[in-house]
C-alpha positions as CSV (number, residue, x, y, z in Angstrom):
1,X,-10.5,6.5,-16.6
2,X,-10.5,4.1,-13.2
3,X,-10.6,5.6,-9.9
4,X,-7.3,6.3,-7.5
5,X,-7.7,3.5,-4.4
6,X,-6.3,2.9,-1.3
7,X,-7.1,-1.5,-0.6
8,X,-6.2,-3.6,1.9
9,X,-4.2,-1.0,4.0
10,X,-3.8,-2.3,7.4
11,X,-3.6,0.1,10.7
12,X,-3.9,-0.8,14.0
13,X,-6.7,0.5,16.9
14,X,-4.0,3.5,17.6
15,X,-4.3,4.7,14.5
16,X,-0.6,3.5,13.4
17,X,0.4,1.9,9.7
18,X,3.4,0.8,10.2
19,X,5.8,0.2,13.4
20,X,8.7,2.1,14.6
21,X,12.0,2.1,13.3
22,X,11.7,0.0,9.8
23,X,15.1,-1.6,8.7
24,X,16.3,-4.0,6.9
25,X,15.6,-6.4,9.3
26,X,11.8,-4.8,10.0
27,X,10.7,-3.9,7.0
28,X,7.2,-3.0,8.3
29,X,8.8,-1.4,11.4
30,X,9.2,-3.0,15.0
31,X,6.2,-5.0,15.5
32,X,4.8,-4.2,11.9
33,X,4.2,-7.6,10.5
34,X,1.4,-8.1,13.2
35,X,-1.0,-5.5,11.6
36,X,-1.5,-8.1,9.0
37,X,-2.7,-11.2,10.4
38,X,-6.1,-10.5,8.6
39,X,-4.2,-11.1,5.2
40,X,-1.7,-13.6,5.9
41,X,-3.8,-16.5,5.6
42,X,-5.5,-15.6,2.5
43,X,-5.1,-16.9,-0.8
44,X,-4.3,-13.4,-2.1
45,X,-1.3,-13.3,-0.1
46,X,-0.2,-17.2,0.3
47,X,-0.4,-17.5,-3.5
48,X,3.0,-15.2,-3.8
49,X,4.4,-18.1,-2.6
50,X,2.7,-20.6,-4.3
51,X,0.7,-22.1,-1.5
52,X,-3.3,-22.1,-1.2
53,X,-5.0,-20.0,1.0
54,X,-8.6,-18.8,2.6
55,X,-10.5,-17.9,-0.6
56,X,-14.2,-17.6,1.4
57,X,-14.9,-14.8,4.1
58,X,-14.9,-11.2,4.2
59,X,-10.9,-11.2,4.8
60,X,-10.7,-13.2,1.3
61,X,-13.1,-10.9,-0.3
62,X,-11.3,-7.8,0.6
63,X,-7.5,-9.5,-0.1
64,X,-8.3,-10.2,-3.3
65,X,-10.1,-6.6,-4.1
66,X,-6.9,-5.2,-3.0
67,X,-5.2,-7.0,-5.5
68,X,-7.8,-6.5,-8.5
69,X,-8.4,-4.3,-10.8
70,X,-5.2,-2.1,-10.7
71,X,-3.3,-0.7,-13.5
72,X,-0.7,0.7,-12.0
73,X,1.1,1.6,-8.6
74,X,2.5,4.5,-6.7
75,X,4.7,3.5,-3.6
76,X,6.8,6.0,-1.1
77,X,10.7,5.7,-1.0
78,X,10.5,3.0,2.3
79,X,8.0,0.5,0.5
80,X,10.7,-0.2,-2.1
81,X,13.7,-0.5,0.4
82,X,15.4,0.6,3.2
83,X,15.8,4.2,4.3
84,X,19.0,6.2,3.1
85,X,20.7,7.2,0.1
86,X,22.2,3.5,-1.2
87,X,18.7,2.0,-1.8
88,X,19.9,-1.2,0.7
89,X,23.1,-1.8,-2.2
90,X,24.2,-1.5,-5.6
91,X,21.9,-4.3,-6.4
92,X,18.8,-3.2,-4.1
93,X,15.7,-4.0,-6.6
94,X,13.1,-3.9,-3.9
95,X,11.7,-6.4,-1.2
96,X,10.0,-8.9,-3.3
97,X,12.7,-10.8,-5.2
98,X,13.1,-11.2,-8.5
99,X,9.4,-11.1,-9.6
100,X,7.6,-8.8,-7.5
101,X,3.7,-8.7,-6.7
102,X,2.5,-5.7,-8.7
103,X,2.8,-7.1,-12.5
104,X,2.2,-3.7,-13.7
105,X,3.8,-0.5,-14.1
106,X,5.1,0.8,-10.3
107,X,5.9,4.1,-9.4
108,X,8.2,5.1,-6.3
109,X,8.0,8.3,-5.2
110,X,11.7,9.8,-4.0
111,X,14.2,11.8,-3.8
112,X,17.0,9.8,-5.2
113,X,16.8,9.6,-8.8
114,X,17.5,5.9,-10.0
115,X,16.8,4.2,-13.9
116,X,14.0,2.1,-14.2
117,X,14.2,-1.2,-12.8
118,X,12.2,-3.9,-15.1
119,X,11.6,-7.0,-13.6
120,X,9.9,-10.4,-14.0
121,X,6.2,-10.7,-14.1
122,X,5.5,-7.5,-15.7
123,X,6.6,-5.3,-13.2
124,X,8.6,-1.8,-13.8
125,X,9.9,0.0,-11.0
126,X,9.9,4.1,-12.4
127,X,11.5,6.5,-9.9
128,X,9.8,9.8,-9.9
129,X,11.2,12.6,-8.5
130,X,9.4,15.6,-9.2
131,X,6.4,15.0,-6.5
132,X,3.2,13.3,-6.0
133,X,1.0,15.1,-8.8
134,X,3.9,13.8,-11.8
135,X,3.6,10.3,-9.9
136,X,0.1,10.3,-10.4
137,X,-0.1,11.5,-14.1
138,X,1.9,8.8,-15.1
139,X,0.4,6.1,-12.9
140,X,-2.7,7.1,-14.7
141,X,-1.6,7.6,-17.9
142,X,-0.3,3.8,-17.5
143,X,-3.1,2.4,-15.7
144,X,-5.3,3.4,-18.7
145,X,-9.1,2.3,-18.1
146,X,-8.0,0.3,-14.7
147,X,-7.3,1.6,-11.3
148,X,-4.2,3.3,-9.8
149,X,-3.5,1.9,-6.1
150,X,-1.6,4.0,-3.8
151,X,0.2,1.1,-2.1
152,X,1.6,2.8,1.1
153,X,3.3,3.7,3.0
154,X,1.9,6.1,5.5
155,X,3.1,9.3,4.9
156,X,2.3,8.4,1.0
157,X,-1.3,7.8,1.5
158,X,-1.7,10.9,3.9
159,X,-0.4,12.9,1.3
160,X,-2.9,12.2,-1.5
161,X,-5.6,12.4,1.2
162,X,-4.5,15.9,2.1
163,X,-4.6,16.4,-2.0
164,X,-7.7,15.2,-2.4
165,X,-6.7,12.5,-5.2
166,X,-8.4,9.1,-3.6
167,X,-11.8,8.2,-4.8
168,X,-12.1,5.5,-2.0
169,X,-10.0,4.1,0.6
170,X,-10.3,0.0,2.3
171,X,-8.7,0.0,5.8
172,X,-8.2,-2.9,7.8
173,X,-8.5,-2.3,11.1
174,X,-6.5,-4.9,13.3
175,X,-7.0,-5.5,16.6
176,X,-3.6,-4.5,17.5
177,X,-2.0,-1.8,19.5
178,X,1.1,-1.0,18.7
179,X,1.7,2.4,21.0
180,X,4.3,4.2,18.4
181,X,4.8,3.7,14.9
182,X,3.3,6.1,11.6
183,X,0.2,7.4,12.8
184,X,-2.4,7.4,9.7
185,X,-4.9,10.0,11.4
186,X,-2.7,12.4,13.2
187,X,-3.8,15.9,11.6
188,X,-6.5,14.8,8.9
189,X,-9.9,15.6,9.2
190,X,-11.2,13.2,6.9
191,X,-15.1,14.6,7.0
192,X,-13.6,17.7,5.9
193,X,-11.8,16.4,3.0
194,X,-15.1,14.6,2.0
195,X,-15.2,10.7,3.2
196,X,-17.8,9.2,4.3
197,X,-18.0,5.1,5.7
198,X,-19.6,3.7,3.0
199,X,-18.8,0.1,4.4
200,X,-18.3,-1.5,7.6
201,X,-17.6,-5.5,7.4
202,X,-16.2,-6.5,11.0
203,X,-14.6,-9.8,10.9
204,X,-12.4,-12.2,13.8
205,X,-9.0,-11.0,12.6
206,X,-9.9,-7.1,11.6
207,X,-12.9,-4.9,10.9
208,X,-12.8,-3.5,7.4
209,X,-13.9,0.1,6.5
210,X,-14.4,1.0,3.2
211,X,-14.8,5.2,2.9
212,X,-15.6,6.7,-0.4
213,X,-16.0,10.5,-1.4
């Protein structure tokens, strides 16, 4: 059985994951997409689109770890599209285009119940509506002997925290403030629920915390 991670999530000095107000126009949230400028140059990320990237460094090395390794994916309602009860449209199939970055079995956690969504690559949007515990079973069950990755957002990573369900969490820590947003810390006492910094890799663009149980 793999672990249950948390890689490559991004928050700023304030403690916030994602901006303010995330629409279709900020998917990330006012101000969101500069949490990420760590990643963006990296070949993990620039090979979505077919371009080369930075494949030596720390940012590289952990890029690419948060992309490794998984088996399957659990993602809150807003990761896959826009707040509200439409899903963005009738013909809403997630952020990413046609062929999405996952390439394994991906699990959105919501209230809206929806049919499976299979799409190029090997990915398979399942919409789970019966809480975070059923999520997980079945992201484990898919995963097999790889990892699960709880890919975000906020609010879905807090709760498996609070549940006690990670193994080990990367955090990027950007040099960014962004003064509102969806506050990663508010409320946990992360000693108490058993992390530790087993890692501490500071870099130009972010400083990179690995905490582990």
């Amino acid at each position: 059985m793999g672990k249950v991670r948390v890689a490559g999530f991004t928050v700023s000095i304030d403690g916030f994951g994602a901006g303010a107000e995330q629409s279709l126009e900020h998917p990330l949230g006012k101000r969101g997409n500069e949490l990420h400028g760590w990643f963006y140059p990296t070949q993990a990320f620039r090979s979505m689109f077919g371009r080369d990237g930075e494949t030596e460094g720390p940012d590289a090395r952990f890029a690419q770890a948060s992309a490794d390794g998984f088996g399957a994916f659990i993602l809150g309602r807003n990761m896959f599209g826009p707040a509200g009860d439409d899903w963005g449209g009738p013909d809403w199939k997630g952020w990413w285009g046609d062929n999405p970055p996952y390439h394994a079995p991906t699990f959105i956690l919501t209230h809206h119940p929806r049919a499976p969504i299979v799409m190029e690559g090997g990915t398979t949007f399942h919409f789970v509506t019966d809480g975070i515990e059923a999520a997980l079973a079945q992201a484990k069950a898919a995963a097999g002997e790889l990892d699960v990755k709880i890919g975000g957002g906020v609010s879905t990573v807090r709760q498996y925290l609070l549940a006690g369900a990670i193994d080990e969490v990367h955090l990027a820590l950007s040099p960014v403030l962004l003064g509102r947003g969806e506050s990663l810390f508010a409320g946990l006492d992360l000693p108490g629920l058993g992390y530790r910094v087993a890692e501490a890799v500071p870099t130009e663009r972010a400083t990179h915390l690995v905490l582990t149980r």
